[in-house]
DRENMIBA-201834 format. One line per 2 residues: number of its first residue (from 1); for each residue x, y, z of C-alpha. Coordinates in pm, 1 decimal, m for minus. Layout:
// DRENMIBA-201834
NUM) X Y Z | ... $
// end
This chain:
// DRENMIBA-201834
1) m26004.7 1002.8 m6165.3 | m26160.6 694.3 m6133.2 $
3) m26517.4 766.6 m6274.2 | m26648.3 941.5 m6555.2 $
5) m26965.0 1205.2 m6612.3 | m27082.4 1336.9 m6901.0 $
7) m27209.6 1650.9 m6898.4 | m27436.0 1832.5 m6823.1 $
9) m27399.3 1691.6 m6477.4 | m27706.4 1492.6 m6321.4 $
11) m27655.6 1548.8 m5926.3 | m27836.5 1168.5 m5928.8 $
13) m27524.0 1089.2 m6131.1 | m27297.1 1240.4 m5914.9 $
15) m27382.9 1087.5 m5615.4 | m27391.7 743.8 m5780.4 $
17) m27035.0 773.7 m5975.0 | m26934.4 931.0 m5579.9 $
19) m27047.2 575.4 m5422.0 | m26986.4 335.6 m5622.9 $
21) m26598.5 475.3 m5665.3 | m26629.2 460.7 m5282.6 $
23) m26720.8 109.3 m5250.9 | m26489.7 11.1 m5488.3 $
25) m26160.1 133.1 m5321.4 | m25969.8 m145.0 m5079.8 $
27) m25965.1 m62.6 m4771.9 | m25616.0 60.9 m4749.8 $
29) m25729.1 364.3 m4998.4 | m25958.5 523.7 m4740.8 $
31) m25819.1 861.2 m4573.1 | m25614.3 808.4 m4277.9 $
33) m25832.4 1113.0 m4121.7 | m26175.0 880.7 m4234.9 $
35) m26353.7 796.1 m3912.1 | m26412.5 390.0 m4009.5 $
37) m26636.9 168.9 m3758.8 | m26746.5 m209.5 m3756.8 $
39) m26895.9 m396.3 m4026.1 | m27274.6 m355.3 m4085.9 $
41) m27448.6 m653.3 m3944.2 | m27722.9 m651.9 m4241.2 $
43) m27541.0 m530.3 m4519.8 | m27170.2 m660.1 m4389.7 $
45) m27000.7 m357.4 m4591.0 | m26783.6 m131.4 m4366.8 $
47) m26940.7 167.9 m4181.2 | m26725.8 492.1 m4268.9 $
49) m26779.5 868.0 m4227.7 | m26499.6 1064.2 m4395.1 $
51) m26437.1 1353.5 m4127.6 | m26193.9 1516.8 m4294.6 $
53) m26407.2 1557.1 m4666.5 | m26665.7 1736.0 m4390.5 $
55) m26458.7 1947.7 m4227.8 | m26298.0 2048.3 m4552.8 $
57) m26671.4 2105.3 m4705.3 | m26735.9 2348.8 m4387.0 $
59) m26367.9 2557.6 m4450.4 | m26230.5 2371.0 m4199.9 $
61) m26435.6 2476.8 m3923.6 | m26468.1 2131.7 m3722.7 $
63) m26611.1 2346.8 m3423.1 | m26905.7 2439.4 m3672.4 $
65) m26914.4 2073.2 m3772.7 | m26920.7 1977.0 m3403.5 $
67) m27250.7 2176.2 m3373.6 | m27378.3 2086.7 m3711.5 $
69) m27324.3 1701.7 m3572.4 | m27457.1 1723.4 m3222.2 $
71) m27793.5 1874.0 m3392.1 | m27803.4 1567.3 m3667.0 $
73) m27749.2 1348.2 m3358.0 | m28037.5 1496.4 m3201.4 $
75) m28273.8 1526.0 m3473.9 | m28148.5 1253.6 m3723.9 $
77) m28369.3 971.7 m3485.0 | m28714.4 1117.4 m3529.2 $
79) m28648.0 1149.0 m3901.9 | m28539.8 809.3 m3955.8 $
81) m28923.6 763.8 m3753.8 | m29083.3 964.7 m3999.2 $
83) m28957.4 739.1 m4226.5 | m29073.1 438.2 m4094.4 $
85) m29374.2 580.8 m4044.2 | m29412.7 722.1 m4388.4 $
87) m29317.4 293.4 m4552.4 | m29518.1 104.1 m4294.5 $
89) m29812.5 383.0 m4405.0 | m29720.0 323.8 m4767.2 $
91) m29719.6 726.4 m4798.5 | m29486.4 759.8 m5084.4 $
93) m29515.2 1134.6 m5050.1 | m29380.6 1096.0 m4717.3 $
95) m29116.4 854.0 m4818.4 | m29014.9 1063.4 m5070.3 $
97) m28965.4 1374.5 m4856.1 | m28814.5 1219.4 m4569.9 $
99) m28548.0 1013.9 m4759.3 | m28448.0 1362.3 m4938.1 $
101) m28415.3 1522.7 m4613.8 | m28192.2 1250.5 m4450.9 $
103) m27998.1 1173.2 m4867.2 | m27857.5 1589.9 m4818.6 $
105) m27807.3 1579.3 m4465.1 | m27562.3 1285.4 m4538.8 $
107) m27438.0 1408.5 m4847.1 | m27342.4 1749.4 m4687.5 $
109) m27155.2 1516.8 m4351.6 | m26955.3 1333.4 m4634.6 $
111) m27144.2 1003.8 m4551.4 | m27216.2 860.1 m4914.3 $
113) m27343.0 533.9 m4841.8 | m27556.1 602.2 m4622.2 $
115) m27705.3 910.9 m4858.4 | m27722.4 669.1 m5144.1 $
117) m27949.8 473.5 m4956.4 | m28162.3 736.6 m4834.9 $
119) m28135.3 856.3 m5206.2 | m28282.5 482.0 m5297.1 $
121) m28578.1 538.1 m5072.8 | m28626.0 862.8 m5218.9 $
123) m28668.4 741.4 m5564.5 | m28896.0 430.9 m5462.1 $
125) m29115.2 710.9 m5319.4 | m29084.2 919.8 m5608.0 $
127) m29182.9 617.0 m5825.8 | m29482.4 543.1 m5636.5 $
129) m29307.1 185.1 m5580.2 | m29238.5 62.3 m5194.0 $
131) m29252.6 m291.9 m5281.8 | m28872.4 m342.2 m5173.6 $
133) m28877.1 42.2 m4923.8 | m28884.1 m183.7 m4614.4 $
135) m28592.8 m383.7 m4707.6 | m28387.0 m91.4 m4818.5 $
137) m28441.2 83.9 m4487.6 | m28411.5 m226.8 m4241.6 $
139) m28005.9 m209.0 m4421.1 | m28066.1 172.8 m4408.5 $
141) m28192.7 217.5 m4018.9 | m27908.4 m15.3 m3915.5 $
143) m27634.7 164.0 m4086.5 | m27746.2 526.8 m3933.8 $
145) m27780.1 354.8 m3585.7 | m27401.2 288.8 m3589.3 $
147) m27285.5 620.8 m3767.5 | m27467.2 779.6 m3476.0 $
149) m27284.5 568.1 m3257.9 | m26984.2 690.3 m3443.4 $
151) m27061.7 1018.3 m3486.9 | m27097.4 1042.5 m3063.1 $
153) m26782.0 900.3 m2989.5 | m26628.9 1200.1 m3253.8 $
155) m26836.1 1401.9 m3042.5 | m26637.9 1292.5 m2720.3 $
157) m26296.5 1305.3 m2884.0 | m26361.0 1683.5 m3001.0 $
159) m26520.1 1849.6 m2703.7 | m26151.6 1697.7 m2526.3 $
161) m25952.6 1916.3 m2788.8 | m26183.7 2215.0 m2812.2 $
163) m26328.6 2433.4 m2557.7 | m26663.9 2429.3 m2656.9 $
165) m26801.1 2719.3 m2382.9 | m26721.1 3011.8 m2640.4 $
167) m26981.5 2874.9 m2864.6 | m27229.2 2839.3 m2620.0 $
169) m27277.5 2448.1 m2635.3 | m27398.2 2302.7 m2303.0 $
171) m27227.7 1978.4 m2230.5 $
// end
């Protein structure tokens, strides 16, 4: 236990007791199965997606996380467009909406930095306050370029273990 929430439980909470335990393990505590890649050029913090807490969230099905990840891979750039769009417009609707989208999508792949930034973004939209949205997402957009990166090279290393043609996935 290294954080504390009182109840009732605030999923806002949650997610922010989640990180900031996260960031504040050494390096040696991360799982062994934890997929970790380079440091972040903007933010210099490592770049981690925790495969294992994903698969485990699915029932262990990493064939259904496979497909879950090759359509976040697919989809996951036009969103983070949308939300470019959405700051650079100053829509704070469309902030707002956006950010959400990408904060669970991240959540549910075990990626909590990355969905406490989104969740960030979310709230400056919420709040009707972008002054700072561009600077969140320039550390944001550079930190989802590289788990993408990431998340295709997982992609390669799987489809060598599993034969993929059962589910239907054209590679």
């Amino acid at each position: 236990m290294d954080g504390y929430i009182s109840k009732p439980v605030n999923g806002r909470e949650l997610e922010k007791a989640i990180a900031d335990t996260l960031r504040s393990w050494p390096d040696n505590m991360v799982a062994s199965d934890s997929k970790t890649y380079k440091k972040d050029a903007v933010s210099g913090e490592a770049i981690a997606w925790d495969v294992a807490l994903a698969i485990q969230g699915l029932g262990g099905d990493e064939k259904l996380l496979y497909e879950i990840v090759e359509i976040f891979v697919e989809e996951c750039p036009n969103q983070i467009t949308s939300l470019r769009h959405a700051i650079e417009e100053g829509t704070c609707a469309g902030v707002e909406a956006a950010a959400h989208s990408l904060k669970g999508q991240f959540g549910y792949l075990g990626i909590g930095e990355a969905s406490q930034k989104a969740c960030e973004l979310e709230e400056m939209g919420r709040a009707r306050d972008l002054l700072h949205a561009a600077e969140v997402f320039t550390a944001f957009e550079a930190e989802v370029s590289e788990l993408l990166i990431l998340m295709r090279a997982w992609m390669a290393e799987t489809e060598k273990q599993f034969s993929f043609s059962s589910l239907g996935v054209n590679k």
